[in-house]
DSSP file (Angstrom, degrees, kcal/mol; ACC not computed):
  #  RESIDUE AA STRUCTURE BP1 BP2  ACC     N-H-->O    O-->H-N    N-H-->O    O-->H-N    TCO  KAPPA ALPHA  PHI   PSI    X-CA   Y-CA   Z-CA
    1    1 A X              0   0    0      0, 0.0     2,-0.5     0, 0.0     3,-0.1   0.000 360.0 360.0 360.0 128.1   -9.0   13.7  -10.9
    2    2 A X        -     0   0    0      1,-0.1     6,-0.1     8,-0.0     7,-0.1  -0.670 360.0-102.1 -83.0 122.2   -8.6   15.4   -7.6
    3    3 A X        -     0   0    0     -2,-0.5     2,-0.2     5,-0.1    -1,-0.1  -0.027  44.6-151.7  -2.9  98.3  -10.5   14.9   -4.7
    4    4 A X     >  +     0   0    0      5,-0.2     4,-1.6    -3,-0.1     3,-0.3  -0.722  35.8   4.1-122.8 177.4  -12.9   17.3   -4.1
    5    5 A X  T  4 S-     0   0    0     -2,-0.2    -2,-0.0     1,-0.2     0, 0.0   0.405 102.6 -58.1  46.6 170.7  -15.3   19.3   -1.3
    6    6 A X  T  4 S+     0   0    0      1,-0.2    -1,-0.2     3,-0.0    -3,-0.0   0.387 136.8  50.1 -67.1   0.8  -14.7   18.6    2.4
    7    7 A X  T  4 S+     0   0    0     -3,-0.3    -1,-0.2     2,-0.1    -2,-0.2   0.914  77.3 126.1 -72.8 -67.9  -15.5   14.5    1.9
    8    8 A X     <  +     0   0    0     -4,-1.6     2,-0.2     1,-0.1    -5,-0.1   0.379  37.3 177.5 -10.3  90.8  -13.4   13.9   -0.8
    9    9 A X        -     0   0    0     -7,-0.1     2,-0.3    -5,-0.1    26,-0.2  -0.562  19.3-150.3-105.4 170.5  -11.2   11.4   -0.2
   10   10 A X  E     -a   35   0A   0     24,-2.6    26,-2.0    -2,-0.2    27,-1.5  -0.998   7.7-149.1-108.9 136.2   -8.2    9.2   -2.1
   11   11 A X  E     -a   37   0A   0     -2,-0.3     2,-0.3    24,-0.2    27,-0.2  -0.913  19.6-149.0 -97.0 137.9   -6.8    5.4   -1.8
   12   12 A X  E     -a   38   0A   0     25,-2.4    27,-1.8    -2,-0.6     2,-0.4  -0.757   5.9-155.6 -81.8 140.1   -3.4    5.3   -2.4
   13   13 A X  E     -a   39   0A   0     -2,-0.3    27,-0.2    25,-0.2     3,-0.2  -0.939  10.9-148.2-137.2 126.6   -1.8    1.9   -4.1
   14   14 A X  S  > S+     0   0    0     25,-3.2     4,-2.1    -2,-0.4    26,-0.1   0.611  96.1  52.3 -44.9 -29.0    1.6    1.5   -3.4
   15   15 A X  H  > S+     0   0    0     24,-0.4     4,-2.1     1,-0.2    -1,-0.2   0.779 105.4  45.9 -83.2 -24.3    1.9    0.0   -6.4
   16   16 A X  H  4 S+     0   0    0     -3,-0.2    -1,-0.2     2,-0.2    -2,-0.1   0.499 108.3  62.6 -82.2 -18.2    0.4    2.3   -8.7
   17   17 A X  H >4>S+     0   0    0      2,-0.2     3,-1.8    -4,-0.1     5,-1.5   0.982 104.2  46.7 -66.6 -70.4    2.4    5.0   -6.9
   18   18 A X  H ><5S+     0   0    0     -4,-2.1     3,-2.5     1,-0.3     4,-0.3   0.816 108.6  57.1 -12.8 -73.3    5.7    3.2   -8.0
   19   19 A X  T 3<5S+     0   0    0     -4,-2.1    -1,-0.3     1,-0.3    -2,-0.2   0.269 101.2  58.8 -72.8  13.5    4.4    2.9  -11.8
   20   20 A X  T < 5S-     0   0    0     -3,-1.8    -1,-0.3     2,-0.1    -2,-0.2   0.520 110.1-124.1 -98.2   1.0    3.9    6.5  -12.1
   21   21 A X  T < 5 +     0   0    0     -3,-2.5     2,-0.3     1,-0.3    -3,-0.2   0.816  51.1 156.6  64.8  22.8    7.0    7.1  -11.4
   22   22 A X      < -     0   0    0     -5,-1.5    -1,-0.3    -4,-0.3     2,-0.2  -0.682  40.3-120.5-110.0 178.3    6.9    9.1   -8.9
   23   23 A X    >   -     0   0    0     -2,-0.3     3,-2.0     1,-0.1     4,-0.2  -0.406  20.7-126.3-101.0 144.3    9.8    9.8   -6.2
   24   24 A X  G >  S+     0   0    0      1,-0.2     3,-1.5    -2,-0.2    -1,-0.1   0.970 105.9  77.5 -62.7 -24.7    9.0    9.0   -2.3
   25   25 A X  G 3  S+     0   0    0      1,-0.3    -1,-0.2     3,-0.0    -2,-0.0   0.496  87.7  61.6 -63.8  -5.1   10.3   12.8   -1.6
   26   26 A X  G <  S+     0   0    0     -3,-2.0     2,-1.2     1,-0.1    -1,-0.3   0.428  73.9  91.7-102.4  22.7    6.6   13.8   -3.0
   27   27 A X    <   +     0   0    0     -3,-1.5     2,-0.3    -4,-0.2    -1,-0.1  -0.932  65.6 143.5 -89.6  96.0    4.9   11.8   -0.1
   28   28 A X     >  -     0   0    0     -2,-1.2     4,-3.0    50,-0.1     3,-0.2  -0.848  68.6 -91.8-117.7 163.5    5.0   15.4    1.9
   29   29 A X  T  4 S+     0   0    0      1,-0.3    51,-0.1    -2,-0.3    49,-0.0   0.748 121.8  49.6  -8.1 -61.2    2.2   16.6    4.3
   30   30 A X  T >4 S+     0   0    0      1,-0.2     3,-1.2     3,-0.1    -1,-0.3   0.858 107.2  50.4 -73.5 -19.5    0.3   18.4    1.6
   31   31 A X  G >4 S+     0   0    0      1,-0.5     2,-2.8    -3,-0.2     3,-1.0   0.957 115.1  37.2 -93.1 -67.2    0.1   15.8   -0.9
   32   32 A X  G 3< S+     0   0    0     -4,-3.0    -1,-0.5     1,-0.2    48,-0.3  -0.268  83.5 109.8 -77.4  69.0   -1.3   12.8    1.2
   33   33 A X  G <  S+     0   0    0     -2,-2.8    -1,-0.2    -3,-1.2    -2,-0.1   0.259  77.0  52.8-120.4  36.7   -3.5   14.9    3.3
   34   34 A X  S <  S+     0   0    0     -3,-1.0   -24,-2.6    -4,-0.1     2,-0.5   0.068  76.5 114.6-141.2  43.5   -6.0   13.6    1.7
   35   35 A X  E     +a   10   0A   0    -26,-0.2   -24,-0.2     1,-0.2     3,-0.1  -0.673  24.2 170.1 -83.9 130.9   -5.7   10.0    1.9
   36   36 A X  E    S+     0   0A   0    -26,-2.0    48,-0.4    -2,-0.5     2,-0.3   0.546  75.0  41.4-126.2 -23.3   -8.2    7.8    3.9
   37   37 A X  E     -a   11   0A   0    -27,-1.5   -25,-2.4    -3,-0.2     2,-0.5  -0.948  55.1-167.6-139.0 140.2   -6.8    4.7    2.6
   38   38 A X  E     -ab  12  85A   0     46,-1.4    48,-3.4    -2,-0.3     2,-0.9  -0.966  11.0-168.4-132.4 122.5   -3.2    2.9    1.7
   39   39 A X  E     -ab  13  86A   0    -27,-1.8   -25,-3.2    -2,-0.5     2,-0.6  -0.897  16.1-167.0-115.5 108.1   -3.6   -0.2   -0.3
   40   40 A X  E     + b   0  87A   0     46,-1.8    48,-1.1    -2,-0.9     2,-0.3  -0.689  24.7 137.9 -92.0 139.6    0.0   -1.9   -0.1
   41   41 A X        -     0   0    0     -2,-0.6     2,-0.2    46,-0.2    19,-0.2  -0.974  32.4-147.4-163.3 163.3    1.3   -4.7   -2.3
   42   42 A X  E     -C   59   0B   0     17,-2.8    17,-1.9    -2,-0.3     2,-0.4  -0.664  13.7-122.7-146.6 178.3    4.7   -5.1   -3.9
   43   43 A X  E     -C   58   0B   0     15,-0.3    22,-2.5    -2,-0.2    23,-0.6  -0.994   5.8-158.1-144.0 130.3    5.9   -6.8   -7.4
   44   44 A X  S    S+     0   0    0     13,-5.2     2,-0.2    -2,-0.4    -1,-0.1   0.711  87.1  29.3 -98.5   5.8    8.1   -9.2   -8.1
   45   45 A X    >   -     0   0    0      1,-0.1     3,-1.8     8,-0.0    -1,-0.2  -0.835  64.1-173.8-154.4  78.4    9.1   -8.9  -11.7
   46   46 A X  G >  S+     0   0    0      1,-0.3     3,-0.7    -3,-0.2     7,-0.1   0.862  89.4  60.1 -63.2 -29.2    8.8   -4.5  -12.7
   47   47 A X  G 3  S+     0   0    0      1,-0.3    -1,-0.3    -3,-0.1     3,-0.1   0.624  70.8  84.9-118.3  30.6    9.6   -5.7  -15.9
   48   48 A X  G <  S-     0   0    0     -3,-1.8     4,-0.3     4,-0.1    -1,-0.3   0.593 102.3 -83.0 -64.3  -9.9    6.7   -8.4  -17.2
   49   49 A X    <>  -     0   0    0     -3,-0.7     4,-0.8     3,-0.1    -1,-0.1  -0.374  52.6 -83.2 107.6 161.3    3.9   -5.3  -18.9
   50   50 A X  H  > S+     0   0    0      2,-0.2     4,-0.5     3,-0.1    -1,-0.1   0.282 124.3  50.2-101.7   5.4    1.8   -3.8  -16.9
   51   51 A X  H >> S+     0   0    0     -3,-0.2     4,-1.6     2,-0.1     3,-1.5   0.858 112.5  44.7 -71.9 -73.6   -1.1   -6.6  -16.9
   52   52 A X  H 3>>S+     0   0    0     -4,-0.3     4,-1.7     1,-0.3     5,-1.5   0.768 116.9  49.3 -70.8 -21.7    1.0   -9.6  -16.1
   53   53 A X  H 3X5S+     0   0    0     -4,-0.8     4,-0.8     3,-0.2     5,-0.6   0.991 115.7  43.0 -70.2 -50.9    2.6   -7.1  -13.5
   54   54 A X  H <X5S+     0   0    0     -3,-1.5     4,-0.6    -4,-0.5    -2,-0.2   0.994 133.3  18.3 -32.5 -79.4   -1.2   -5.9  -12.0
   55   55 A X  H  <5S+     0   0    0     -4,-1.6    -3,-0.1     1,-0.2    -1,-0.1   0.840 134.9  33.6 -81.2 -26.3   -2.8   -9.4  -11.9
   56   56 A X  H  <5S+     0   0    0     -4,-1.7    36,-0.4    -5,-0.3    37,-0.4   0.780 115.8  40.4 -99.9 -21.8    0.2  -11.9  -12.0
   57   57 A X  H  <<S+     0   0    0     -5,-1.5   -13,-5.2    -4,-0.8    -3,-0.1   0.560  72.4 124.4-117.2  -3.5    3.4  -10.5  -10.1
   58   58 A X  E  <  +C   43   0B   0     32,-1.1     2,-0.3    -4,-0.6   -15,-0.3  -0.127  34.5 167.9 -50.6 154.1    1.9   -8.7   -6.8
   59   59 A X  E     -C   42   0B   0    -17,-1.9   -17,-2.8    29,-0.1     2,-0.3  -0.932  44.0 -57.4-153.5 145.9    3.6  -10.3   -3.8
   60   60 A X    >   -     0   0    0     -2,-0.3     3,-2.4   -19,-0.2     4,-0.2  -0.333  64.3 -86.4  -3.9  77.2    3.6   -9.2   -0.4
   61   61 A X  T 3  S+     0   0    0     -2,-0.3    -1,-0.1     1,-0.3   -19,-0.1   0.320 120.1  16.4 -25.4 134.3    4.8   -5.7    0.7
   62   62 A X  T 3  S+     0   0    0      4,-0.3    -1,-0.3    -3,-0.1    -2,-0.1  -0.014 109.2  77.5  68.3 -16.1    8.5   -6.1    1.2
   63   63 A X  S <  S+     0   0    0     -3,-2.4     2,-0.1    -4,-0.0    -2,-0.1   0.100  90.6  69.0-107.2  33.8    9.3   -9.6   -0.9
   64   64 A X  S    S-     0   0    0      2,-0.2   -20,-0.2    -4,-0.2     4,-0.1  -0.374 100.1 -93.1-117.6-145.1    9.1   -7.8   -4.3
   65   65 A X  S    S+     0   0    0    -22,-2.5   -21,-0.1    -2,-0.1     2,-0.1   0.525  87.9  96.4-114.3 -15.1   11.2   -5.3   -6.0
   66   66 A X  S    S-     0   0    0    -23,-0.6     2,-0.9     1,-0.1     3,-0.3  -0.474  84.0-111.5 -89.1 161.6    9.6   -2.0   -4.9
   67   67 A X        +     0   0    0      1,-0.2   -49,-0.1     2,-0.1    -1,-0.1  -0.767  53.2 161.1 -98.6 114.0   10.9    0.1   -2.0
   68   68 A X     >  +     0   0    0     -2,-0.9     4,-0.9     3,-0.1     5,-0.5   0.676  68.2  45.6-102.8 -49.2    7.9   -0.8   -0.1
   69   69 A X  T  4 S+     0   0    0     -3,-0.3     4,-0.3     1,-0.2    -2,-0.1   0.595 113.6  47.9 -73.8  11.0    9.5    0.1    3.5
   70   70 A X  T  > S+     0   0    0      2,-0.1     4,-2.3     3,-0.1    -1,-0.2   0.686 110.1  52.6-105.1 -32.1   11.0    3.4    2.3
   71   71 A X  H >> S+     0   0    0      2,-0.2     3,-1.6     3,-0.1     4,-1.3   0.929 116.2  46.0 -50.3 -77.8    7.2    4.3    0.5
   72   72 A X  H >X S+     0   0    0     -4,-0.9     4,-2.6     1,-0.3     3,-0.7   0.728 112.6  49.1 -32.0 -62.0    5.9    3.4    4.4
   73   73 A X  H 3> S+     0   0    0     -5,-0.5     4,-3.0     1,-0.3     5,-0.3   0.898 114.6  40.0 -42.2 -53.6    8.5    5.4    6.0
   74   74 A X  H << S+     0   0    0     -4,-2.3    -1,-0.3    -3,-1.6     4,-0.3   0.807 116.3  52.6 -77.0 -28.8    8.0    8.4    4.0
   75   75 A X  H <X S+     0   0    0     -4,-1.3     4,-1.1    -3,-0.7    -2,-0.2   0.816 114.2  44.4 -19.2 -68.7    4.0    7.9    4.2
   76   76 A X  H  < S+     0   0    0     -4,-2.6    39,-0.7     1,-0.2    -2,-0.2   0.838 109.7  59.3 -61.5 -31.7    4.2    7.6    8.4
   77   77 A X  T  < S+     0   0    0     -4,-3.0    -1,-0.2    -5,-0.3    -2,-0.2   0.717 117.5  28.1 -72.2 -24.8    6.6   10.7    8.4
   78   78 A X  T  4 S+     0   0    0     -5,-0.3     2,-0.4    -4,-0.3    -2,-0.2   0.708  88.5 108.1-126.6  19.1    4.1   12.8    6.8
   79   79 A X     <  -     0   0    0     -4,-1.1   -46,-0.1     1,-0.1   -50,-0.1  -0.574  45.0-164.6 -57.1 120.9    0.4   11.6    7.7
   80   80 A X        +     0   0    0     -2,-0.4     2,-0.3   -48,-0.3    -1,-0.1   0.723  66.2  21.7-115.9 -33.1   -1.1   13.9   10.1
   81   81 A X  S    S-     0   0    0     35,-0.0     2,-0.1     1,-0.0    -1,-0.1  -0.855  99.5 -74.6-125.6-169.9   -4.1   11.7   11.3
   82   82 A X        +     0   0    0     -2,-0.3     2,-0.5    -3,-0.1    -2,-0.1  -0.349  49.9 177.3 -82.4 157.1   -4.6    8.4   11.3
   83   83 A X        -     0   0    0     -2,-0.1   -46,-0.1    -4,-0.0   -47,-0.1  -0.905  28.9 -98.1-176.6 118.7   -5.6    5.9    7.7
   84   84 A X        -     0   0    0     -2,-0.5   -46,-1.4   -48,-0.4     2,-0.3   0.116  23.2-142.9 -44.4 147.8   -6.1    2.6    7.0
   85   85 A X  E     +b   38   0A   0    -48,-0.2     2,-0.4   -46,-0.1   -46,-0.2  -0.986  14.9 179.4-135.7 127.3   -4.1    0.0    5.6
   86   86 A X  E     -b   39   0A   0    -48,-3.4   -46,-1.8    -2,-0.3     2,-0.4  -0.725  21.6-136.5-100.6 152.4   -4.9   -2.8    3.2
   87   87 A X  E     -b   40   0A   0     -2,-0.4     2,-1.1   -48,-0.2   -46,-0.2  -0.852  15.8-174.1-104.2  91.1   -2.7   -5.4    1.8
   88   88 A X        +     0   0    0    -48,-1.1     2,-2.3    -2,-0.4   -29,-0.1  -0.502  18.3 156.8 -45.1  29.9   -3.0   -6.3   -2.1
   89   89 A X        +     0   0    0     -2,-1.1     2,-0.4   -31,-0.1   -29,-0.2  -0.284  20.8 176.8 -87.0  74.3   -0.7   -9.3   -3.0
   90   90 A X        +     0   0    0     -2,-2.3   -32,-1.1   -31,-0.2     2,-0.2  -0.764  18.0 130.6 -98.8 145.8   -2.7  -10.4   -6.1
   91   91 A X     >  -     0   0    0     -2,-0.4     4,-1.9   -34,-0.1   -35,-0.2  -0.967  64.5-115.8 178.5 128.6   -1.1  -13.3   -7.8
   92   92 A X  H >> S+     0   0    0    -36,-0.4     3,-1.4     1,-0.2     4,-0.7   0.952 113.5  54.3 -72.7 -14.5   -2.1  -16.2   -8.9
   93   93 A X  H 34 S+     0   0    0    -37,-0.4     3,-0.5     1,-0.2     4,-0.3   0.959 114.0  49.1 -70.9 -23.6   -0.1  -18.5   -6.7
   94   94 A X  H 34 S+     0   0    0      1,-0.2    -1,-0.2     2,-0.2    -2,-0.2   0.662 102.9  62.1 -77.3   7.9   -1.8  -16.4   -3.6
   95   95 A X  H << S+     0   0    0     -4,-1.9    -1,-0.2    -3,-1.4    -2,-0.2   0.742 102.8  46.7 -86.2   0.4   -5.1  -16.9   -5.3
   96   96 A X  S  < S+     0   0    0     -4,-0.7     2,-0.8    -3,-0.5    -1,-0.2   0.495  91.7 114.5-114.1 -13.3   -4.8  -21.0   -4.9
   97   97 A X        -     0   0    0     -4,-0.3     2,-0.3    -5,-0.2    -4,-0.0  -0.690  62.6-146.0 -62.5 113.9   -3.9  -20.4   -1.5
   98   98 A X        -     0   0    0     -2,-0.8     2,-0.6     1,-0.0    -2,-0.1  -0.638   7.0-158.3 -96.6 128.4   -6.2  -21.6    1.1
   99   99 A X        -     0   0    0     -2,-0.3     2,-0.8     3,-0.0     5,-0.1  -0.876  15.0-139.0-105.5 120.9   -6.6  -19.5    4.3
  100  100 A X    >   -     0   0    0     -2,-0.6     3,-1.6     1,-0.1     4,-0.3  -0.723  11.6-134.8 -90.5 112.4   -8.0  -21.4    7.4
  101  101 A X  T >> S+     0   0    0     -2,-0.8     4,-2.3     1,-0.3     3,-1.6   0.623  89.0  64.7  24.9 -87.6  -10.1  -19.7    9.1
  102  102 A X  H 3> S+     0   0    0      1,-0.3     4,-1.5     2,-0.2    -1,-0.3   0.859 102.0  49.0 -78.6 -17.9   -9.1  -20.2   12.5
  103  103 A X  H <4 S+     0   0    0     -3,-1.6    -1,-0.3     1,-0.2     4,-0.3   0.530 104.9  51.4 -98.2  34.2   -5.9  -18.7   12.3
  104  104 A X  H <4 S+     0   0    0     -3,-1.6    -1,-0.2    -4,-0.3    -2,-0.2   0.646 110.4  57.2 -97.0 -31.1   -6.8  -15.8   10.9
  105  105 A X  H  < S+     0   0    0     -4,-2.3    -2,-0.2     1,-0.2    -3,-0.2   0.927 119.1  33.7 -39.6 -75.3   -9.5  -16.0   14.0
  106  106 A X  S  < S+     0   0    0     -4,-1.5    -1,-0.2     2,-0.1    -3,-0.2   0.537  89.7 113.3 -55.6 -30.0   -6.5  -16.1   16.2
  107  107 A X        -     0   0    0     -4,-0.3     2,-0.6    -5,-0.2    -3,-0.1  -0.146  61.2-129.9 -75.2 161.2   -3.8  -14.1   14.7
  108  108 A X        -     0   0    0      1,-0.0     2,-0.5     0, 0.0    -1,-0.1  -0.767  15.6-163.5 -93.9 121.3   -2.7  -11.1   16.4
  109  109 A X        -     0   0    0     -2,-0.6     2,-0.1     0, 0.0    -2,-0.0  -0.893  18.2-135.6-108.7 144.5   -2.6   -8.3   14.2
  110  110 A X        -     0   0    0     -2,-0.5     2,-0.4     1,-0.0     0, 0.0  -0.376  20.1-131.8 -85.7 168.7   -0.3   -5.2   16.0
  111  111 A X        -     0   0    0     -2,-0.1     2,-0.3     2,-0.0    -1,-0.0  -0.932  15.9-141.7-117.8 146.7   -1.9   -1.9   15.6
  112  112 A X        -     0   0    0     -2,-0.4     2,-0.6     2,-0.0    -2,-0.0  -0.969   6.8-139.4-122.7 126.7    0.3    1.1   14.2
  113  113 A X    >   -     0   0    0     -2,-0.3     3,-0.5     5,-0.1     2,-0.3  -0.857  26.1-169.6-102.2  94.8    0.0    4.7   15.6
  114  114 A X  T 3   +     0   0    0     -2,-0.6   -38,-0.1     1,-0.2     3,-0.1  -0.605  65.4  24.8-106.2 136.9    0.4    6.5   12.3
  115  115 A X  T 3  S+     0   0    0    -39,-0.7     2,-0.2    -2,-0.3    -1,-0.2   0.425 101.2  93.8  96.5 -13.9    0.8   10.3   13.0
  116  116 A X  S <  S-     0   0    0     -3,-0.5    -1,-0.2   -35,-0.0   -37,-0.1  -0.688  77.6-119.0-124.8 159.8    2.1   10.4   16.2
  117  117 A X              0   0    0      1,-0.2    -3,-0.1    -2,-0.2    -2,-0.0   0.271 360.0 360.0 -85.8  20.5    5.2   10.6   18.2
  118  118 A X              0   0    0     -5,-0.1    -1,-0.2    -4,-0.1    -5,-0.1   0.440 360.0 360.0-101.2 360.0    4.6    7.3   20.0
């Protein structure tokens, strides 16, 4: 269902992008210009069904099988203002993973100028 009136917004899933089959040459201008949000996550096994792939086989953007840095490229090249980025790796071994606190407190995250020529 398309996004409608001047609110209307879409999240994009990298991953769901993939399993539609579609090609990165349709990330143009028009298409994402109504994206407010890009929920990345990558898979490590395209060919387990498409539950065990959903809940079990997300990984990290870049340590799966999907062209995650070619999606981003073609995603930064046509973005016209700036939109948030999420990270998805659900899986059960990250779900047993314990995150401490303080370094999440501490870690630096770099900020990306999405749109722009800098």
């Amino acid at each position: 269902m398309p996004a409608r009136g001047p609110a209307g917004s879409l999240t994009l899933g990298s991953l769901h992008f993939f399993r539609s089959n579609s090609s990165i040459d349709a990330l143009t201008e028009h298409a994402v210009r109504r994206v407010a949000v890009v929920q990345l996550s990558d898979v490590v096994d395209r060919g387990s069904g498409l539950v065990a792939e959903a809940r079990h086989q997300r990984t990290y953007p870049g340590c799966g099988t999907l062209d995650s840095l070619g999606f981003l490229r073609a995603l930064c090249a046509a973005v016209t203002s700036p939109i948030a980025f999420s990270i998805e790796p659900i899986s059960d071994a990250l779900e047993t993973h314990k995150v401490h606190t303080a370094e999440v407190e501490s870690a630096e995250v770099p900020s990306i100028n999405v749109g722009s020529d800098q």
